[in-house]
C-alpha positions as CSV (number, residue, x, y, z in Angstrom):
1,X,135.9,77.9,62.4
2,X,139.2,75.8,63.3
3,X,137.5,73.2,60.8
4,X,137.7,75.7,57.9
5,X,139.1,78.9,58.2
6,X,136.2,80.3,55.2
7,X,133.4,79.5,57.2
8,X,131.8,81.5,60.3
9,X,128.6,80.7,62.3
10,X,126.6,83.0,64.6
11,X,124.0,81.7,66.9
12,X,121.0,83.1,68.9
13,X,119.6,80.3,71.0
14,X,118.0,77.4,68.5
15,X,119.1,79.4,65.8
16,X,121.5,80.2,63.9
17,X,123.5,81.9,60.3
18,X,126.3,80.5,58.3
19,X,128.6,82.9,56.0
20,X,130.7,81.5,53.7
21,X,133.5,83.6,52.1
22,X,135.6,83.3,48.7
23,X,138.0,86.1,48.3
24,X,135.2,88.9,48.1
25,X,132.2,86.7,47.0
26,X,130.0,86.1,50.5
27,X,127.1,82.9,50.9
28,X,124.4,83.3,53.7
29,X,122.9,80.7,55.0
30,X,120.3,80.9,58.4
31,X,117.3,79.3,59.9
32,X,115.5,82.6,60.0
33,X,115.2,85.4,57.0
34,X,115.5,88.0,60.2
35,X,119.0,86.7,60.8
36,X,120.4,87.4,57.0
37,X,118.6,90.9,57.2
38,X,120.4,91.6,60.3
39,X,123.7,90.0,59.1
40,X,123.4,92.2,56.2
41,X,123.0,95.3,58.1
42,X,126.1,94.8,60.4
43,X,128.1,93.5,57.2
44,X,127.1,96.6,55.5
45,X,127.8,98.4,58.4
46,X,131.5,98.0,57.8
47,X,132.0,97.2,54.4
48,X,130.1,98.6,51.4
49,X,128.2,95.6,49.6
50,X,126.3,94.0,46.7
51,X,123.1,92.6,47.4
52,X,122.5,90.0,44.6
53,X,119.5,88.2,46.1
54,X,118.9,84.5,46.2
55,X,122.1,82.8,44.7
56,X,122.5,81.8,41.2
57,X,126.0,81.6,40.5
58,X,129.6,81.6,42.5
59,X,133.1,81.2,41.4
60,X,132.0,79.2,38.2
61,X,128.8,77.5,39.4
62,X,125.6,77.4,38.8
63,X,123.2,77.5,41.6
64,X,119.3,76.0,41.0
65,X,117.3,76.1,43.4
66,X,113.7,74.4,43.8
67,X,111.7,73.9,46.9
68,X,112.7,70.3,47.5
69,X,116.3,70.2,46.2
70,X,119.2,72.2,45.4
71,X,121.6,71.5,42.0
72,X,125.1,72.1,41.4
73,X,126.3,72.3,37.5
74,X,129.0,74.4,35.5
75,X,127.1,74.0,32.2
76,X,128.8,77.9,30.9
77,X,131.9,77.4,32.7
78,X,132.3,74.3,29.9
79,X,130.4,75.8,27.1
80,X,133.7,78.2,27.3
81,X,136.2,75.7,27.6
82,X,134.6,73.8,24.5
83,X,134.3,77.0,22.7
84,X,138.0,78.1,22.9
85,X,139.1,74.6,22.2
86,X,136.4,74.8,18.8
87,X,135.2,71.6,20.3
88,X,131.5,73.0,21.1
89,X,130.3,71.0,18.2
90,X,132.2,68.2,18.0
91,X,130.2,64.9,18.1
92,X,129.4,63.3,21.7
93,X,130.8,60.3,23.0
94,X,129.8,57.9,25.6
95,X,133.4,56.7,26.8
96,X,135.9,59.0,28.6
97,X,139.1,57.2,27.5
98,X,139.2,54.6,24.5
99,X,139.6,51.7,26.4
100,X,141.3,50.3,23.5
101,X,143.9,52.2,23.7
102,X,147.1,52.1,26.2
103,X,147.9,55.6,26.7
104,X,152.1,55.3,27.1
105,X,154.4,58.2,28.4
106,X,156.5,59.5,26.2
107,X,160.1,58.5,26.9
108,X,162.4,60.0,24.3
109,X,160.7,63.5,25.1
110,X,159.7,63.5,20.7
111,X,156.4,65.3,20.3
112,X,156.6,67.8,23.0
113,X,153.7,70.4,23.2
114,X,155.9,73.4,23.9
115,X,152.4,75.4,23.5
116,X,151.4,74.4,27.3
117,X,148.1,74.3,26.3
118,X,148.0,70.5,27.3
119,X,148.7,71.6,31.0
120,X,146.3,74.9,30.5
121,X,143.5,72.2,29.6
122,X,144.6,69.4,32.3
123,X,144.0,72.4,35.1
124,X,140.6,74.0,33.8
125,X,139.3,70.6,33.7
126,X,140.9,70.0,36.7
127,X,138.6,72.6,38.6
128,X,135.3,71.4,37.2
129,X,136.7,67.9,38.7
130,X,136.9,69.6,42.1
131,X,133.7,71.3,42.0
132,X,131.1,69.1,40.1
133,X,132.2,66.5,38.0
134,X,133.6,63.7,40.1
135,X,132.7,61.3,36.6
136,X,135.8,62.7,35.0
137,X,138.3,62.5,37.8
138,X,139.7,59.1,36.9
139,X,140.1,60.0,33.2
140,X,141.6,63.7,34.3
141,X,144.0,61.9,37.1
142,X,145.2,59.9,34.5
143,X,145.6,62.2,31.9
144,X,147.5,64.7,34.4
145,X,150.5,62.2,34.8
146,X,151.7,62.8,31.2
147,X,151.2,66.9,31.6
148,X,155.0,67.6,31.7
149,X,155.6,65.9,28.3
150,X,152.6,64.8,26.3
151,X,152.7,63.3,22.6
152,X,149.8,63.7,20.1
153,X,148.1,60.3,21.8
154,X,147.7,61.8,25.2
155,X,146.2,65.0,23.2
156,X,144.0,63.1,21.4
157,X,142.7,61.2,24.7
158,X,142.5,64.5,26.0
159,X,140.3,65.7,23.3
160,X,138.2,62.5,23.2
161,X,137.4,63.4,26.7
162,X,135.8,66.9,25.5
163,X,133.7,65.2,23.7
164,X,132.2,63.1,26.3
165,X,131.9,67.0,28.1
166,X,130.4,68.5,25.2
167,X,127.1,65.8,25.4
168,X,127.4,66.2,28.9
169,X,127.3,69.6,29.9
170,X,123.9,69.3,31.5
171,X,125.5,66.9,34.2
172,X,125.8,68.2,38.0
173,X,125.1,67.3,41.7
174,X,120.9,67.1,42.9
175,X,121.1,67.3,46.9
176,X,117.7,66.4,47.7
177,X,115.9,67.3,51.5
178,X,117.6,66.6,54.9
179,X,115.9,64.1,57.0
180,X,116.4,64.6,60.8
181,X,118.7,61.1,60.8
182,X,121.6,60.9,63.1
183,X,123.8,60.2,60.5
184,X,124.2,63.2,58.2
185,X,126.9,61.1,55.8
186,X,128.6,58.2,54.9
187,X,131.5,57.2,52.8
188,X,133.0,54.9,50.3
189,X,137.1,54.1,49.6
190,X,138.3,52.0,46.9
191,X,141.5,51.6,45.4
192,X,143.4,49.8,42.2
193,X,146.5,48.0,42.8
194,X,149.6,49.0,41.0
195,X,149.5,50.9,37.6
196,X,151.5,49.8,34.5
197,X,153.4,53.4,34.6
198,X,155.0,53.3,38.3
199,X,153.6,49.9,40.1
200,X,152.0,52.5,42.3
201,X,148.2,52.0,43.5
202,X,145.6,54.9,43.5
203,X,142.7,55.9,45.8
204,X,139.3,57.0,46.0
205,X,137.2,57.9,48.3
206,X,133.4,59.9,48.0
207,X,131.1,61.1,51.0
208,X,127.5,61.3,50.5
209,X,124.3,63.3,52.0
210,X,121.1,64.5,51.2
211,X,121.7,61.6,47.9
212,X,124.0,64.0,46.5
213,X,128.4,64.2,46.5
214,X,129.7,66.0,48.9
215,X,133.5,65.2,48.5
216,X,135.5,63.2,46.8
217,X,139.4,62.4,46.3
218,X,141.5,60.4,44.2
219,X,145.4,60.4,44.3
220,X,148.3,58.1,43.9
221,X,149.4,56.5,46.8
222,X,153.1,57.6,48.1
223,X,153.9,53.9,48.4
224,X,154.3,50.8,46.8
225,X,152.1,47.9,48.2
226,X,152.6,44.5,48.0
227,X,148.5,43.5,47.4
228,X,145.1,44.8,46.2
229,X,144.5,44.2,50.0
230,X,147.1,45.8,51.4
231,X,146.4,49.1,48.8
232,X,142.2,49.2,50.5
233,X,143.6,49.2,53.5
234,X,145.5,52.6,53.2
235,X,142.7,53.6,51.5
236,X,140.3,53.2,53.9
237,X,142.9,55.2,56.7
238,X,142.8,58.3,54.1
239,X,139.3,58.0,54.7
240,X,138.8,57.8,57.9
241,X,141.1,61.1,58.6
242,X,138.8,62.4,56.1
243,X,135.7,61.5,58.2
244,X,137.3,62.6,61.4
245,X,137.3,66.1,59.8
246,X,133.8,66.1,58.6
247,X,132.8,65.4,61.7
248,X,134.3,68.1,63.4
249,X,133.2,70.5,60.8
250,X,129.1,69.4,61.0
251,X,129.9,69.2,64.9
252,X,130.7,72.8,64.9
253,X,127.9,73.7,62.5
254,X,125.5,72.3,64.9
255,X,124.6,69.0,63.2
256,X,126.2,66.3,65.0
257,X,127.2,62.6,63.8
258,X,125.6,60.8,67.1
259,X,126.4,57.5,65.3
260,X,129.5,56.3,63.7
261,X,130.0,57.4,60.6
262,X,129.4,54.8,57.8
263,X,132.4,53.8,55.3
264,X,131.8,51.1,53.1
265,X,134.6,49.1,51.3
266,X,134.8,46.2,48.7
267,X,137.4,43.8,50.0
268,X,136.7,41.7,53.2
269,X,140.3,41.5,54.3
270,X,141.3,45.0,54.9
271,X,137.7,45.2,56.8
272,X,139.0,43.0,58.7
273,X,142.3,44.5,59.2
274,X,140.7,47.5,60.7
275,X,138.6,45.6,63.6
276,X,141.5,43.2,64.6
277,X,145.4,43.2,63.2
278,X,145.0,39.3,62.9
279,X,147.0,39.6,59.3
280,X,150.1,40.3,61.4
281,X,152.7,38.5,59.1
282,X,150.9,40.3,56.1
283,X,150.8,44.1,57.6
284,X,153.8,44.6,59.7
285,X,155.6,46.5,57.4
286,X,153.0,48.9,56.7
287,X,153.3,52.5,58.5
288,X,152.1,52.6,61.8
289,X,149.9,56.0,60.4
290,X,147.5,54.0,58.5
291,X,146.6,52.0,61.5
292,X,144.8,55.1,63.0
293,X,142.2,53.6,61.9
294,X,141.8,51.0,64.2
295,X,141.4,53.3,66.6
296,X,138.8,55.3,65.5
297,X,136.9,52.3,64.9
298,X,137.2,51.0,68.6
299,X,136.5,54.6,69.9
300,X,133.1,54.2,67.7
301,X,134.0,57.1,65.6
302,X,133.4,55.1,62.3
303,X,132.5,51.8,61.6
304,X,134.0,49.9,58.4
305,X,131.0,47.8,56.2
306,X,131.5,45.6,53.4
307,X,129.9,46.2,50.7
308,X,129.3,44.6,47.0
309,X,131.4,46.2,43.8
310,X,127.8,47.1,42.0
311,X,127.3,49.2,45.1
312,X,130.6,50.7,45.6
313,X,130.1,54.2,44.7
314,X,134.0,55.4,44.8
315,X,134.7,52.8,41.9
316,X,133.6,56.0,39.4
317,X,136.6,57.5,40.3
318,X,139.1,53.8,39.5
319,X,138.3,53.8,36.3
320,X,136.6,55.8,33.0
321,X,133.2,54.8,32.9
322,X,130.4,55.3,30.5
């Protein structure tokens, strides 16, 4: 599939099988039990194989399946991060970051952890971010930007989050059953408006379907922004590329979006912005590549809905919340 180069589809009339690959590990997916028998066959045909029945775990996570949902988790893959940091029975917390405390960077380079094990920890955690844990992704993001020269307070906040794991572990992603709704997904973008570190703003954005995560982002923004306005605006044109490729990617796994695709944002002007340029004097100077967005809107690709901050699911990854 142009859409991602790991995926492959085969189909016979109404049906169809889905393989997914990861270096030499293989997911089946099909409509009929016939069509992964007969996938199997060929496969084996050409390459000698492990049959290891229904899935149960892949590249770190843990698989559980029921009849009515399916659940994501990486409860072992963090048992043995806790157990090499000798944090597996430390006592839990309920905070990711102390939110009274300012984490600073460390300017005259004292305090150095020449170990690495700071940057070791930042990408383990990192991965469980990417996979199953969008609740830390703030707190990791943040912690990340000190990675090339941490003191003993961005260790400690780095530890403090470890405990928040440790009561944790249990956590994962419940996709529940499909409904036959011509909307498969929506989205949510959000964004804060200039740290204290670099005045830059971050954002976040998190598809939903089947009332589970399906992906979600947060980075710092390449530019500096002159309002919290100006900074939701961008971040809704990240998310609308974003939804231009999911689209293309359920369109070629057979389960098109007949209807615009949802995303939902918390501040009434940059709505606005993206259904009529009427804040001229106020956006001219940002990059003609955001405003793509405008014209996936008019071309009924996505439409933009406001939405209230209690409901605005991407505001998990803006800050470290309970």
């Amino acid at each position: 599939m142009i859409s991602d180069p790991c995926t492959y589809i085969l189909r016979q009339d109404d049906e169809f099988i889905i393989v997914t690959v990861w270096v030499d590990d293989l997911l089946l997916f099909a409509t009929l039990e016939s069509l992964i028998e007969q996938t199997k066959a060929n496969l084996e045909a050409e390459w000698e194989l492990t049959n290891l029945g229904e899935p149960v775990k892949i590249v770190g996570i843990e698989i559980t399946l029921s009849n009515h949902s399916i659940t994501i988790s990486q409860h072992w893959y963090l048992e043995n991060i806790l157990m090499k940091e000798h944090m597996d029975k430390a006592n839990a917390v309920g905070m990711l970051l102390d939110p009274n405390i300012a984490l600073e960077p460390n300017l005259d380079g004292n305090a150095r952890d020449h170990s690495n094990s700071y940057a070791r920890l930042i990408s383990e955690l990192q991965f469980l971010v990417n996979t199953t844990r969008p609740d830390i992704a703030y707190s990791i993001s943040h912690l990340s930007a000190y990675t090339a020269n941490p003191t003993m307070q961005h260790i400690t906040a780095l530890k403090h989050v470890l405990r928040y794991l440790s009561g944790t572990k249990s956590f994962g992603i419940t996709y529940g059953n499909v409904l036959n709704h011509p909307n498969h997904f929506f989205g949510y973008a959000d964004a804060t408006f200039a740290n204290t570190d670099d005045q830059k703003s971050t954002f976040r954005y998190v598809f939903m379907m089947a009332s589970g995560v399906i992906t979600w982002f947060s980075k710092k923004q390449s530019i500096t922004v002159l309002s919290s306005m100006e900074a939701k605006y961008i971040a809704l044109s990240e998310v609308a590329h974003k939804a231009h490729w999911l689209r293309s990617l359920f369109s070629k796994l057979g389960f098109v979006q007949i209807l615009p695709t949802k995303i939902r944002g918390d501040n009434e002007g940059s709505i606005a912005m993206t259904k009529n340029p009427q804040f001229h004097k106020r956006s001219k100077h940002i990059g003609v590549q955001y405003h793509s967005i405008r014209e996936q809107v008019q071309e009924g690709e996505i439409t933009v809905e406001n939405c209230c901050t209690n409901n605005q699911t991407a505001d998990v990854l803006t800050k470290p919340l309970p």
